[in-house]
N, C-alpha and C positions, 0 to 999 in steps of 0.2 A: 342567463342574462340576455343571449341574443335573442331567445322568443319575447322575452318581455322587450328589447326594443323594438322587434320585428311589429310585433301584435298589440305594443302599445298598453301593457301593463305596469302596474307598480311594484315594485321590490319591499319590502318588509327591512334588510339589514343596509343601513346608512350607506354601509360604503359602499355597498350594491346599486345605491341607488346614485349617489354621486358620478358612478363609473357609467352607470347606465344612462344619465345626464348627457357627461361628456361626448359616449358615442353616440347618442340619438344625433346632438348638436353633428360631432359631427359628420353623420351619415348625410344630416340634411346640406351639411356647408359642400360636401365634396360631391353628390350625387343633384343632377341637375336635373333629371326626372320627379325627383320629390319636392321639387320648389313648386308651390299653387298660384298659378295667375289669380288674375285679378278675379273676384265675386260675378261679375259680368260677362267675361270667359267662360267660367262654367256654370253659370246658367246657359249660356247658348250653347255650349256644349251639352249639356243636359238636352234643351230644347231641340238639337239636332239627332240625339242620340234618338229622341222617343219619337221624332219622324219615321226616322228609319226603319226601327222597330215596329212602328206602326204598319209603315208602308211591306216591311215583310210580309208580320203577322195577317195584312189582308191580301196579299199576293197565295201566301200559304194555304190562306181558309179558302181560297179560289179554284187553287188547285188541287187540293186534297179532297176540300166536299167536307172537311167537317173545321172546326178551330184545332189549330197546333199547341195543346196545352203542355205538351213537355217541352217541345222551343219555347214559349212562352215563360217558362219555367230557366230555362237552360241560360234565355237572354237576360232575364232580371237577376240571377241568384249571381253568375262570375263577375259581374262589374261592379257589386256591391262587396266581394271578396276582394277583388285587386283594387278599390277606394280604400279600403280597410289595411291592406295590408300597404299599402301607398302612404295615410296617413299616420301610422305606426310609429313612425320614431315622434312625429308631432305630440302623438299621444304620450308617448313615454317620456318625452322630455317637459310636458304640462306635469305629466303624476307624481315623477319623482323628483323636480325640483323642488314641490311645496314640501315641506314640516309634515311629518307623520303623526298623527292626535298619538300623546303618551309617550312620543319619545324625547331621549336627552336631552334632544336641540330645542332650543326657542324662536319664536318666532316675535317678530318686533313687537304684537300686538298682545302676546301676553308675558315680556320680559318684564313688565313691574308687575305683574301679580294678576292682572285684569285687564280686562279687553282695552281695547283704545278707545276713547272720547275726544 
């Protein structure tokens, strides 16, 4: 169960998933790294990140005499693993709060027989 909060997966057995709920919540209430500013924070975050990047990767090709494709490589691949693993309990607390299609539980939209109108 803690890879699936970690990594942001769904659990298949109810109470699995209830439990997995509770801790994603609250992983995210207690840990104050996993809280996401605002949309506008990290866009400029972003925008500042691929300066930098930028401004490397052409320092590198300067100095080296050719482009640095496995830095290049090295800089895009761990910051989309520590997003990933950053938004994790986010994810596991979207997956496993909904209704799993086929199981027991109902959900509001088909507790009379048929979708809602």
């Amino acid at each position: 169960m803690e890879s699936a909060v970690n990594w942001g997966r769904r659990l298949e057995d109810p109470r699995l998933r209830r439990a997995a709920v509770a801790w994603a919540q609250q992983r995210i209430d207690h840990d104050p790294r996993l809280r996401i500013a605002s949309r506008w924070v990290r866009m400029a975050l972003l925008g500042v990140w691929m300066v930098v990047v930028g401004a490397a990767l052409t320092w590198m090709t300067v100095r080296r005499g050719s482009f640095p494709w496995d830095l290049l490589l090295f800089w895009v691949v761990w910051p989309a693993v520590i997003v990933r693993i950053a938004r994790g309990p986010y994810r596991a607390l979207r997956l496993n709060a909904e209704v799993a299609p086929g199981s027991d539980e109902q959900s509001s939209s088909t507790a009379d027989g048929g979708p809602a109108r």
